[in-house]
C-alpha positions as CSV (number, residue, x, y, z in Angstrom):
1,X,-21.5,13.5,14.8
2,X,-24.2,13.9,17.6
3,X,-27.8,12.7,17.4
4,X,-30.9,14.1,16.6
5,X,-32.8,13.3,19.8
6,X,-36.4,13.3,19.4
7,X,-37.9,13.9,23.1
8,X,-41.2,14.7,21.7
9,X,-40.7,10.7,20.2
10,X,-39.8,9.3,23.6
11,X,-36.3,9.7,22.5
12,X,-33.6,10.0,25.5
13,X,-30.1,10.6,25.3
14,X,-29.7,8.4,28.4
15,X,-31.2,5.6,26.9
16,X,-29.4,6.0,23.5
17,X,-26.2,5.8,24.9
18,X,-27.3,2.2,26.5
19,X,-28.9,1.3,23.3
20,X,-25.7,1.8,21.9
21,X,-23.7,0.0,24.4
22,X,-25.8,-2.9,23.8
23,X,-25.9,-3.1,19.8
24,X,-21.7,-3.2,20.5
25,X,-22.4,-6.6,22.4
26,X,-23.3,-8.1,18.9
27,X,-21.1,-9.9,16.4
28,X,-21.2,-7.4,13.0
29,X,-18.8,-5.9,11.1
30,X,-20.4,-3.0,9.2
31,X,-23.5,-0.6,10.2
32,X,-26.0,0.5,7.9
33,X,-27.2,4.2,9.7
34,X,-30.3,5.3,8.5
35,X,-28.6,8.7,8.2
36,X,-24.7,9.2,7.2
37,X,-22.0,6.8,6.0
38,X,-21.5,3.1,6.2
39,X,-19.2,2.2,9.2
40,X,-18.0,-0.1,11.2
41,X,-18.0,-1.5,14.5
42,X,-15.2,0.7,15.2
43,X,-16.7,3.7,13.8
44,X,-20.3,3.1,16.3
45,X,-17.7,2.6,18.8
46,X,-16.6,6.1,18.3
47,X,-19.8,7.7,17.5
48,X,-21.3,6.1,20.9
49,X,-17.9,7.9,22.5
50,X,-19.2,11.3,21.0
51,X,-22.9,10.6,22.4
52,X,-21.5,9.8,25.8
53,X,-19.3,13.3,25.9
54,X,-22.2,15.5,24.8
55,X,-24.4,14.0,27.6
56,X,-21.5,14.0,29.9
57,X,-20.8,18.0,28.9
58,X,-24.8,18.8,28.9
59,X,-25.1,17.6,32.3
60,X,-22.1,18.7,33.6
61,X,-23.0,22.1,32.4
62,X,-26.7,22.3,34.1
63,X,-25.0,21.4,37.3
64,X,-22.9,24.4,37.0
65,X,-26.4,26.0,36.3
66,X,-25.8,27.4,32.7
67,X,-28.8,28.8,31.3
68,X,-30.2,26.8,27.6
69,X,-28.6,29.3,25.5
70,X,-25.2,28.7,27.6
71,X,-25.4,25.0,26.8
72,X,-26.6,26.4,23.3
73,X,-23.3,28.1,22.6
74,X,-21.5,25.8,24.2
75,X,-22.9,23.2,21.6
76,X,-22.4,25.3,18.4
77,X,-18.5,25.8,19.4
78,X,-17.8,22.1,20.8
79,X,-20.5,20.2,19.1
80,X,-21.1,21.9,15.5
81,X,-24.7,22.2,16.2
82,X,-26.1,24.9,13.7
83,X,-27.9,27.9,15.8
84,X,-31.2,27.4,14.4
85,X,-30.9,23.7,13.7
86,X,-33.0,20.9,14.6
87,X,-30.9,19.7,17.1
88,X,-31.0,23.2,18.8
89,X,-34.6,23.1,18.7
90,X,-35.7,19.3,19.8
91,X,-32.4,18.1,21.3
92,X,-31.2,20.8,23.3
93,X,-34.7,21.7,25.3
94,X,-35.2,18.1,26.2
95,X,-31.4,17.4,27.0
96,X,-32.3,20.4,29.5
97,X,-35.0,18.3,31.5
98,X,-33.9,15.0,30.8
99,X,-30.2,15.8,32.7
100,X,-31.1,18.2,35.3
């Protein structure tokens, strides 16, 4: 699973990612997500994983200088990411800027 990231929010896929390594520094054992199932620490652990490889795949992929819709497709196929979802819509444009 990927994030919703709401740039228009102040959101930053950067920044998650950190956020994310720092709830990992604290002592729990489940997470309560305010989408999607109750985990564990593990199961952030992996999810933070997932976060890090889209950004790292994103960025990689601007460098190469693929186009929004490249890194569009490139999301449905790796990523799941619906065409005309909401992630295509907020996340992708500002994932564009944000890691260029």
């Amino acid at each position: 699973t990927t994030p919703l990231i709401d740039y228009a929010g102040g959101g930053s896929v950067v920044d998650w990612t950190r956020t994310l390594d720092e709830a990992l520094k604290l002592d729990f054992d489940t997470v309560i997500p305010g989408h999607g199932k109750v985990t564990d620490k593990a199961g952030l652990t992996t999810y933070r994983d997932n976060v890090d490889k889209l950004r790292t795949r994103v960025k990689g992929l601007i460098h190469q200088g693929k186009s929004q819709d490249d890194v569009g497709k490139v999301m449905t196929a790796e990523f799941g990411w619906a065409p005309n979802s909401m992630m295509m819509q907020w996340s992708l444009p500002g994932m564009m800027a944000e890691l260029k």
